[in-house]
N, CA and C atoms as a LAMMPS dump frame, in Angstrom:
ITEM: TIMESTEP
0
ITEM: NUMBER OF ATOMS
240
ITEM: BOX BOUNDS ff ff ff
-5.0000000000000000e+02 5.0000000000000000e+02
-5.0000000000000000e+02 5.0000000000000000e+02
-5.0000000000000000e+02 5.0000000000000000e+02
ITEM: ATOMS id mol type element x y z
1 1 1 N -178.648 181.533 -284.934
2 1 2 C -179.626 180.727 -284.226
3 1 3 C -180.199 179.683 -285.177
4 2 1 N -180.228 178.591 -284.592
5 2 2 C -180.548 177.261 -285.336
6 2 3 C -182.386 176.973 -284.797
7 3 1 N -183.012 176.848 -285.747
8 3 2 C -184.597 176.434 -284.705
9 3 3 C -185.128 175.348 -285.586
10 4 1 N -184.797 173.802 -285.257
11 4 2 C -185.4 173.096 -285.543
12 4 3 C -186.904 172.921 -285.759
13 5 1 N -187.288 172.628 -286.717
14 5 2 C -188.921 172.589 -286.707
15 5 3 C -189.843 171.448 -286.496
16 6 1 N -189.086 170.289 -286.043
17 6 2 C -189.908 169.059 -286.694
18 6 3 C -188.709 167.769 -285.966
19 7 1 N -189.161 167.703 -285.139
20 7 2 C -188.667 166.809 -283.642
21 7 3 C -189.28 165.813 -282.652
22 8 1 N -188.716 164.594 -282.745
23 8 2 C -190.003 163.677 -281.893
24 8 3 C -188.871 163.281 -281.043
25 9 1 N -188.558 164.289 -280.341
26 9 2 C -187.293 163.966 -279.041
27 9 3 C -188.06 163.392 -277.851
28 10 1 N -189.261 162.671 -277.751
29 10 2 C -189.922 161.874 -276.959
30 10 3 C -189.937 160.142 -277.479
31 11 1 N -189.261 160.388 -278.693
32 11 2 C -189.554 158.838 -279.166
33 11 3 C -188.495 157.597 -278.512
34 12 1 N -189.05 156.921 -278.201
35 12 2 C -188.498 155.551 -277.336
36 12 3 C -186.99 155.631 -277.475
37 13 1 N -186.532 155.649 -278.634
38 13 2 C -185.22 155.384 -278.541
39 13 3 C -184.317 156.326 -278.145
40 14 1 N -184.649 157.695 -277.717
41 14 2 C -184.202 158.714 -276.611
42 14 3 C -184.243 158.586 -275.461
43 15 1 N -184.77 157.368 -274.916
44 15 2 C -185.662 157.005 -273.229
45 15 3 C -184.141 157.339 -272.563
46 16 1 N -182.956 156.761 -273.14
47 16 2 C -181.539 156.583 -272.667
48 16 3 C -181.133 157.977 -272.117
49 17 1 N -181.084 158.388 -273.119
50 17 2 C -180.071 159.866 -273.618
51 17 3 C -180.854 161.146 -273.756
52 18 1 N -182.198 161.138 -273.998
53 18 2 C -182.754 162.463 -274.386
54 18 3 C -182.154 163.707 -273.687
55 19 1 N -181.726 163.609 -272.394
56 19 2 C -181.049 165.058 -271.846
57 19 3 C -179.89 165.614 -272.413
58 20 1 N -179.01 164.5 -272.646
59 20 2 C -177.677 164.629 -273.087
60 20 3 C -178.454 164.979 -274.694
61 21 1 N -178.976 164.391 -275.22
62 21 2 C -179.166 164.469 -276.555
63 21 3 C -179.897 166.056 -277.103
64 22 1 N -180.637 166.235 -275.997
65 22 2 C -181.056 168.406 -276.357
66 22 3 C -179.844 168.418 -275.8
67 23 1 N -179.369 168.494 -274.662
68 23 2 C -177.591 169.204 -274.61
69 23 3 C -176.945 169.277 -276.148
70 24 1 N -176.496 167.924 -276.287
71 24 2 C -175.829 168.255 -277.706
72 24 3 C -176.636 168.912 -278.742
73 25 1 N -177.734 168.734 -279.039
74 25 2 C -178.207 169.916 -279.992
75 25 3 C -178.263 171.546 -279.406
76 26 1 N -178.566 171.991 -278.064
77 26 2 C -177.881 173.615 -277.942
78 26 3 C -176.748 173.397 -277.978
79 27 1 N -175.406 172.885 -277.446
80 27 2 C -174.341 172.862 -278.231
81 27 3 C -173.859 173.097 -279.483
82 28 1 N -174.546 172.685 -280.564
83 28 2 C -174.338 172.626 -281.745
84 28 3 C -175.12 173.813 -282.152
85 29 1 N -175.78 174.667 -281.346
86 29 2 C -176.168 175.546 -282.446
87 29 3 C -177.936 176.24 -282.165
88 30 1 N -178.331 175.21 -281.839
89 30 2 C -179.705 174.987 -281.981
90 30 3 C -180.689 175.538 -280.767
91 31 1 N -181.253 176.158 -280.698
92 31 2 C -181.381 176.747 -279.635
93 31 3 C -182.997 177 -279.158
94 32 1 N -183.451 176.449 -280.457
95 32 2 C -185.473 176.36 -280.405
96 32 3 C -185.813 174.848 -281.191
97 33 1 N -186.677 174.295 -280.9
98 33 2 C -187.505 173.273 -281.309
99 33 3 C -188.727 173.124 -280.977
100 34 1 N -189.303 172.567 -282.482
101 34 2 C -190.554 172 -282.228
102 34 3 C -190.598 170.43 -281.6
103 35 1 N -191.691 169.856 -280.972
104 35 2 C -191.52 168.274 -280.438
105 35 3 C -193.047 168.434 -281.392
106 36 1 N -193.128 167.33 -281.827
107 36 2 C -194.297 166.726 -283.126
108 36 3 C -195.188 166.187 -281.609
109 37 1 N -196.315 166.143 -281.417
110 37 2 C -197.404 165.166 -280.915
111 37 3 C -198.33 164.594 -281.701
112 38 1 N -198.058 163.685 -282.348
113 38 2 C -199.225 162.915 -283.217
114 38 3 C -200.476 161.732 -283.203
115 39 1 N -200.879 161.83 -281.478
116 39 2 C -201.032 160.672 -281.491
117 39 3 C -201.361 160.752 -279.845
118 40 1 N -202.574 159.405 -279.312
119 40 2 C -202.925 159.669 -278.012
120 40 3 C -201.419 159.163 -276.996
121 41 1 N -200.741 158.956 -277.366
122 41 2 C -199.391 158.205 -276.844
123 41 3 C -197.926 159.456 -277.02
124 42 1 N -198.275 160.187 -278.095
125 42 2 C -196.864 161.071 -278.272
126 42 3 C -197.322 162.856 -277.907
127 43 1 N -199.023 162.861 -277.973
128 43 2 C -199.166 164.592 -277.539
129 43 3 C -198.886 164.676 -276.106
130 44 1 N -199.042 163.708 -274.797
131 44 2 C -198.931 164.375 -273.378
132 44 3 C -197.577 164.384 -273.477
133 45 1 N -196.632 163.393 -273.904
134 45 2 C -195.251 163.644 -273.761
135 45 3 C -194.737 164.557 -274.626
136 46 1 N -194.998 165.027 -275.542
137 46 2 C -194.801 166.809 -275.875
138 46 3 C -195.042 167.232 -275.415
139 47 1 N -196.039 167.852 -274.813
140 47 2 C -196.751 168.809 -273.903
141 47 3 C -195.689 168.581 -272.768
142 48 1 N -195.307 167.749 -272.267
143 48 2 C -194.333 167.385 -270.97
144 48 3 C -193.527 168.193 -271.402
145 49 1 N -192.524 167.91 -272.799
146 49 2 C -191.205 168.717 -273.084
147 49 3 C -191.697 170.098 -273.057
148 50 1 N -192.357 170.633 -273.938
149 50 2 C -192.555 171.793 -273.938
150 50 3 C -193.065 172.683 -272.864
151 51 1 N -193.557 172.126 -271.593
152 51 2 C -193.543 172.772 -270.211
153 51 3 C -192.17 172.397 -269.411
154 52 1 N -191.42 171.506 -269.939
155 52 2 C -190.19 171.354 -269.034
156 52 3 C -189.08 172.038 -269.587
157 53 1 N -189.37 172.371 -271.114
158 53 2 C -187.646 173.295 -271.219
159 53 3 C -188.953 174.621 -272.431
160 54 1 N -188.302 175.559 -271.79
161 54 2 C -188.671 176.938 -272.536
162 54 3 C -187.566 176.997 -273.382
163 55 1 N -187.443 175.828 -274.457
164 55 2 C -187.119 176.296 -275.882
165 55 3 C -187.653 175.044 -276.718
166 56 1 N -188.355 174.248 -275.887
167 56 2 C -188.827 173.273 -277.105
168 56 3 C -190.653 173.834 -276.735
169 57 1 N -191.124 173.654 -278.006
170 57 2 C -192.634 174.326 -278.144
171 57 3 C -193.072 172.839 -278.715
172 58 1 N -194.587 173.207 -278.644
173 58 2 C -195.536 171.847 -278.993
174 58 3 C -196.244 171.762 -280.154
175 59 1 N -196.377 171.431 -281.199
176 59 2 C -196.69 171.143 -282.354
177 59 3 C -197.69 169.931 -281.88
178 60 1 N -199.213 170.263 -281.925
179 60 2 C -200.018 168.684 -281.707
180 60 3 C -200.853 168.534 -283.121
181 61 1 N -201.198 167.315 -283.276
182 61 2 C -202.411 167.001 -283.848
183 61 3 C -202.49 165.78 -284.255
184 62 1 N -203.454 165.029 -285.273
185 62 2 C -203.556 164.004 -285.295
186 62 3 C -203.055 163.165 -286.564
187 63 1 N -202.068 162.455 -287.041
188 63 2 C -201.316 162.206 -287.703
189 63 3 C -202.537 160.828 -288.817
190 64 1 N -202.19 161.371 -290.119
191 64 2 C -203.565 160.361 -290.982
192 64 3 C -203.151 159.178 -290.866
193 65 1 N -202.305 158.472 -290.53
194 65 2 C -201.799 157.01 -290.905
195 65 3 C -202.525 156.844 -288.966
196 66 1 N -202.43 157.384 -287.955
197 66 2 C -203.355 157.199 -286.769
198 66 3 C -205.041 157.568 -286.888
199 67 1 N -205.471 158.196 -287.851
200 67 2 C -206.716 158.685 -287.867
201 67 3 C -207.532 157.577 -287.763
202 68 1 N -207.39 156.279 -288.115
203 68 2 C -208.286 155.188 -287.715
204 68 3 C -208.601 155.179 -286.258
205 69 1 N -207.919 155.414 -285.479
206 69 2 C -207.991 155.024 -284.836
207 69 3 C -208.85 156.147 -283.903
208 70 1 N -208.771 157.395 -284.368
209 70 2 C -209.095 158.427 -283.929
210 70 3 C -210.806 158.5 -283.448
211 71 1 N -211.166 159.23 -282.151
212 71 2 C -212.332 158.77 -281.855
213 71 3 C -212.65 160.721 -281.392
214 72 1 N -214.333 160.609 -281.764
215 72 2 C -214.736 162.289 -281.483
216 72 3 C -214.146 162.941 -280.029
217 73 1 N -214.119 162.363 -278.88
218 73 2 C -213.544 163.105 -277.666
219 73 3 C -212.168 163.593 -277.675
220 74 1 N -211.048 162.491 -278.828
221 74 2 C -209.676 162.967 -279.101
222 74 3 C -209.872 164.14 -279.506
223 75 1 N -210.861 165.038 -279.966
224 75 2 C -210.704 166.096 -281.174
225 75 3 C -211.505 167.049 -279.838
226 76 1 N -212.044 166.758 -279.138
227 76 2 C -211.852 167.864 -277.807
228 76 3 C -210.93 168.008 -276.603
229 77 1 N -210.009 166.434 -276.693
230 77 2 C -208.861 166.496 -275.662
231 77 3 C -208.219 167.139 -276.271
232 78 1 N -207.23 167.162 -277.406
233 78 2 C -206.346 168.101 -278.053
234 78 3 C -206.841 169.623 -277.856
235 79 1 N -207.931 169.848 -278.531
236 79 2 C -208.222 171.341 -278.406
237 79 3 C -208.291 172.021 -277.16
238 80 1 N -208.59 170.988 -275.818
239 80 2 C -208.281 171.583 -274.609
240 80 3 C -207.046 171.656 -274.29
């Protein structure tokens, strides 16, 4: 069993292929993943993957190179 840890299979340039593209990774092996949410733009679309396939899980939080931007209610949307 292969379990990727560290996956942003939501990022734009998957918009095409992302189905085919987890296909070919359980193909190959892989059979768990994390999806990264870093960000008010990349945590709901993790949260999406990780309620749409029971083998990718959600890894959230707030990434320091975004922390500027970061505002006090982000730090109670995440925790909800």
């Amino acid at each position: 069993m292969l379990f990727d840890t560290h996956t942003h299979l939501d990022a734009p340039q998957f918009d095409e292929d992302r189905e085919d593209m987890i296909e070919r990774a359980l193909q190959s092996g892989v059979s768990r993943m994390v999806n990264i949410g870093f960000n008010r733009e990349t945590i709901p679309s993790t949260m999406k993957l990780a309620e749409t396939y029971d083998f990718i899980y959600a890894a959230v939080g707030w990434h320091p190179v975004d922390a500027i931007s970061m505002e006090e209610q982000d730090i109670d949307w995440i925790a909800s």
